[in-house]
Structure formats: structure tokens, C-alpha cells
N, C-alpha and C positions, 0 to 999 in steps of 0.2 A: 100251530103245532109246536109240540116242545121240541127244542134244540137236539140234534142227535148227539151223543157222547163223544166225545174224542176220536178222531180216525182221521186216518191217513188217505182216503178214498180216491181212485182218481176218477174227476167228471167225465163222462164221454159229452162228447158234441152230437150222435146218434142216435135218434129214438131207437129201445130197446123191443122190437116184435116179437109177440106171443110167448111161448114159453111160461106162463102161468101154472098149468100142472105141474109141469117137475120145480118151480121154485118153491110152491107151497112145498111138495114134496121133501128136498132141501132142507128147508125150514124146518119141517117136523124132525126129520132127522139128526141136525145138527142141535136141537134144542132138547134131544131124546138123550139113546145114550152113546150115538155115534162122534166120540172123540177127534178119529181122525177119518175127514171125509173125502174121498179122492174122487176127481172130475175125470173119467179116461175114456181118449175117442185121438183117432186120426185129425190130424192138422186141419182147422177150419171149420170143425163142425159148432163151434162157440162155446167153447169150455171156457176163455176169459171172460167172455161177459154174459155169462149164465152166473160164475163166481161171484162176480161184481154185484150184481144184478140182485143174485139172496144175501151179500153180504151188506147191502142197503136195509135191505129187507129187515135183514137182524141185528143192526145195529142197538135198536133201542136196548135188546137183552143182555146186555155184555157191559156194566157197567165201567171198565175200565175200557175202552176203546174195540175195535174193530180197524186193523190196519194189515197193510196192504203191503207185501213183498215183491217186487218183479222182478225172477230169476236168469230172463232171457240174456240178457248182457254179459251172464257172467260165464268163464269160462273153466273152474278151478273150484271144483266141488270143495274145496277147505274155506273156500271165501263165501259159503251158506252161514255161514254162523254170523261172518261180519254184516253181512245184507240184513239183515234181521234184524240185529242190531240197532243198525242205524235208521230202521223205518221203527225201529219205536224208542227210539233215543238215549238208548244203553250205552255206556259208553266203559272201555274195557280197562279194569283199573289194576296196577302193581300185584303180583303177584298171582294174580288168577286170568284164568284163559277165560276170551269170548262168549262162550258155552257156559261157566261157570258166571260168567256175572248175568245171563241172560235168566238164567233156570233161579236167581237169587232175585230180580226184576216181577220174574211173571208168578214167584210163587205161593203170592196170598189177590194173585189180581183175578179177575174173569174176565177172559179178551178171546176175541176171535182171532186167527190168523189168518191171512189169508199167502197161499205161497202160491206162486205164478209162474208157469212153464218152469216143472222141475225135471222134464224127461232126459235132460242130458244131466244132469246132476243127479241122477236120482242116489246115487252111494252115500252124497253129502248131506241130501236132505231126509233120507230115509235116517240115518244115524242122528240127526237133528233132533227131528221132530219125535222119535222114540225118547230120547235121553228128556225133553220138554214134558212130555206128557206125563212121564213117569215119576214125574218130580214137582209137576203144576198142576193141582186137581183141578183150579178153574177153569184152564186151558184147551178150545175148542180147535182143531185145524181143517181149515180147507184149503186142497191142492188143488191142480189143475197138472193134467201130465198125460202124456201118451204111453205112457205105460204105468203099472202102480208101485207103489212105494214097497210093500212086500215085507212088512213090520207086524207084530201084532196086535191086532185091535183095530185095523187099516178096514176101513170100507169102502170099497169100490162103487163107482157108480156112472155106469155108460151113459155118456150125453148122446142121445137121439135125434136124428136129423128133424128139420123141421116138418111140420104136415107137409103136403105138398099130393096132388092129384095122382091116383095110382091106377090109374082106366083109362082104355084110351078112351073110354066118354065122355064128353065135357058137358061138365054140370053146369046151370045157368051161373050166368055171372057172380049174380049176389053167393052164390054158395063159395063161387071159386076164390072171392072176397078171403073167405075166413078163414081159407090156408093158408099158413104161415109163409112159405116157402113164396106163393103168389103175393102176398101183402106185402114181405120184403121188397121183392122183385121191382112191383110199383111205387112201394116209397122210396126204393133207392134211385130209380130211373125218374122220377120226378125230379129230385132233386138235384138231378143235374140237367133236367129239359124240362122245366116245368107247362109245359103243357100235356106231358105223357100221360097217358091214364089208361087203364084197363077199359077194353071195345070191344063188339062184338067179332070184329074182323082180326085183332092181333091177341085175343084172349086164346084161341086153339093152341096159338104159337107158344105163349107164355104158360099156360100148362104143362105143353110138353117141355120145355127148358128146363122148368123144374123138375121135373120127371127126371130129363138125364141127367143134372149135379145131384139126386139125389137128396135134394133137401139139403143140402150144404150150407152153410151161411156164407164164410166166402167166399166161393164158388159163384155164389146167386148174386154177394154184392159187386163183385170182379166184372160179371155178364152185366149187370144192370150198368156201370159205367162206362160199356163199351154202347149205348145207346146215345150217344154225344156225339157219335158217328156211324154207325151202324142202325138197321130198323131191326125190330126183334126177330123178324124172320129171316134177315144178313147172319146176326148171331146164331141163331140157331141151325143155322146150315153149318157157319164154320164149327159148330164145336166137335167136327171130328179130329182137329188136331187145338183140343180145348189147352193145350202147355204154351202153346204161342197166341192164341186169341185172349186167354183170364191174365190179366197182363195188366199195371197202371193200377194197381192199388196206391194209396194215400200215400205220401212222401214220409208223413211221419211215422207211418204203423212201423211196425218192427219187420225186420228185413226179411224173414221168411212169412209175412202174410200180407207182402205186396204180389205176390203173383201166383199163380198154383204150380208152377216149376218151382219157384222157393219153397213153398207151404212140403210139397213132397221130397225135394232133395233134403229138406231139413229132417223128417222119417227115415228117410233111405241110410242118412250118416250115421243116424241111431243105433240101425241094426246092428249085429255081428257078423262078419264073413257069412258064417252058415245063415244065418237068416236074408243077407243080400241075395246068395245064391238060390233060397229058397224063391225068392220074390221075383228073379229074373225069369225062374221056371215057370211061376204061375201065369206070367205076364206073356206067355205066348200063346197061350188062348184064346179064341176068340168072342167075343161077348163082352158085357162089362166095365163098367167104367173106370178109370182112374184111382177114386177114392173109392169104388170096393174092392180094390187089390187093397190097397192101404190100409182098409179095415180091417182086412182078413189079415196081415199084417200083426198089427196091433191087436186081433183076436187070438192070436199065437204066442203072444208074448207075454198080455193075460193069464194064459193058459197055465204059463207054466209059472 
């Protein structure tokens, strides 16, 4: 195969499951005439590596590279210009600001962007990526954000949780196979007990686990690593207090998507007052998991 172009990409070590529909999807859209294309969903439901994932994908069409920004680090929405920058090797010369030597860089080039958890930055990057666009015809962007950018010409586009079994009927194995939600499940508890495999006796169990995260991704990879010590039916009893069991995510990942108490505290600081207080009120309901408070969250803010 021919060499892909220039990009900054970063390798995962993880096989990427399912998710085929919405990357074609992705695909069409980022190659139509959606400029700026926004990834928005509650923490963990795999908005970075659905980005990742069709930014592979369209590599070949961006003759000037396809590179990668990770926003998560930073904390100072003026320092989006510099990040940018330096993932594609601008460097800011006398006389003129960041912003200014970027928009003179990108604007006879055809590149995709890709920006990476912009939701607490979103003031920085939303003024960004407007001032780019408007100035670089070649220039394609994808975000990734819990909430959207709020610019015009912004395309939203809710990441969907995985399939995952929605009855309590359990369909025969081979069916239960080709839910995304179950397929994770197995190949990530594999991979840390390689003898694990989806049976007729721990398949009821593992259905319903993903029933309750919802289809989550990490959520389902969190539970699949507690299978190192736990059997699926241990986890699945404890996930009534799932903020202390989804715990012991990767040392490397990023510090809100090692556990699901990080994944939501990192939501929760987003809010405004009014919107904490609104969350507190929903959350005294009974019913309901975790991440569909969070969603309903993030669908409010959407909203407006």
C-alpha cells in the first residue's frame, strides 16, 4: 500500500471494535462539505478514538498531512494556538502572533485537524478554529468535546454508545458475538486472562453488564479489567456502587479516563453552578445509571 501523507497520528496498542457505520459516516461527511466536525457525548463513550479511528481512515485525502492535537494537558485556553502550532511545526516568528503565522501555514495547504478534548477550553478553541477556517479553504477540522464549539458552520455529531443487547432475552451466543458492547467486553477480559471467552453459563451475565454501562466503552473496558480478580458475575453484582468498582484504568491514559469517578468528576467541573445544581436535583431519582445523568447533562448544554 502507498505510504500515508504526513501526520502526526498517535498508535494505539488496542484493537479498535466496531464502529464501522458512523466512521464511514465520518468519512462522508468530513470529505462533503462539513468543515468543522464536532465529536459530542459524555466522558467515555469513545469520542478519541472514533476521531483517531476516521482520521486513519482519511488520511490518504488531505495531501498536506492529517495531525493530531491533544488538548487535555492544557489548562489556559490562550495556549490552543500554541498547541497547534507545535503539532504541526509552525513556529512563531517577530512580529506576528501564533494565530497569525498559523492561518499564513495552513493557507494554500489541505490538512485535516484533529483537536482532542476541547471541552474545557472550548472559548480558545472555538475562536481558533473560526479564525482558521475562515481564512484556509483547504482546511478540514475534527474535534472531539463534551459540549460543542458553538461557531458557525460547526457540525455536531453525537457519538452513540456501543450495540449492546437491549432485552432481557438472550440471543444465542453467536448473535451476542456481534454486539459491539459484548465483543469489547471479551476481548478486553481476554487480554488480561487469556483463557476468558464468552460460555453458555457467563454469557446471561455479560449481556446484562452491558446493558447496565450502557454501551459505554470505558465503562466496559474498566469492568473487563476487573476480571483479573473478579468473575463476571462478582462484577456484575458489585456494580451497584460502579464509582468504586470501574477503577485501575491504564497508568498512561489521561488522568480523567482512568476510573469512572475521574471520567465524571471531570463533567461535573465543566458545569456552571446552575447546571451543578441542576445535576444534583436530577440525581436524586431513582432509576438510572451514572452516565445517563451525564448524558442528560451534556444534552442540556447541547441544547442551548
Amino acid at each position: 500500500p502507498s505510504p500515508l501523507p504526513q501526520n502526526n497520528l498517535p498508535l494505539q496498542l488496542t484493537s479498535f471494535v466496531g464502529r464501522e457505520r458512523e466512521i464511514a459516516e465520518l468519512e462522508k461527511l468530513l470529505s462533503g462539505e462539513a468543515r468543522l466536525l464536532t465529536l459530542i457525548g459524555p466522558g467515555g463513550c469513545g469520542k478519541t478514538r472514533l476521531a483517531l479511528s476516521a482520521a486513519f481512515r482519511l488520511a490518504g485525502d488531505f495531501e498536506s498531512g492529517v495531525w493530531w492535537v491533544e488538548l487535555a494537558p492544557l489548562s489556559d485556553p490562550d495556549l490552543v494556538a500554541q498547541a497547534v502550532a507545535r503539532a504541526l511545526g509552525v513556529r512563531e516568528a517577530p512580529g506576528r502572533s501564533q494565530t497569525e503565522a498559523l492561518l499564513e501555514h495552513l493557507e494554500n495547504r489541505k490538512v485535516l485537524l484533529v483537536l482532542d478534548n476541547c471541552e474545557h477550553l472550548v472559548e480558545g478553541c472555538a475562536a481558533l478554529a473560526d479564525a482558521m477556517l475562515r481564512s484556509c479553504p483547504g482546511l478540514r477540522v475534527l474535534a472531539t468535546s463534551r459540549e460543542a464549539l458553538s461557531i458557525v458552520g460547526e457540525r455536531t455529531w453525537p457519538v452513540p454508545p456501543l450495540s449492546s443487547p437491549t432485552s432481557h432475552s438472550l440471543p444465542p451466543i453467536e448473535k451476542l458475538r456481534s454486539y459491539e458492547a459484548t465483543s469489547l467486553f471479551v476481548e478486553r477480559a481476554n487480554a488480561v486472562v487469556p483463557t476468558f471467552g464468552l460460555t453458555e453459563q457467563n454469557a446471561p451475565t455479560v449481556a446484562k453488564l452491558c446493558r447496565i454501562l450502557d454501551g459505554m466503552p470505558l465503562a466496559i473496558e474498566l469492568a473487563a479489567a476487573r476480571v483479573r480478580l473478579l468473575s463476571v458475575e462478582q462484577i456484575s453484582s458489585r456494580l451497584g456502587d460502579s464509582l468504586a468498582l470501574l477503577t485501575g484504568g491504564s497508568r498512561t491514559a489521561l488522568p480523567h479516563q482512568r476510573t469512572l469517578r475521574a471520567a465524571m468528576d471531570w463533567s461535573y467541573e465543566l458545569l456552571s453552578k446552575e447546571e451543578q445544581v441542576l445535576l444534583g436535583r436530577l440525581s436524586v431519582f431513582a432509576g438510572g445509571s451514572p452516565w445517563r445523568r451525564q448524558k442528560r447533562c451534556v444534552a442540556e448544554k447541547v441544547s442551548r
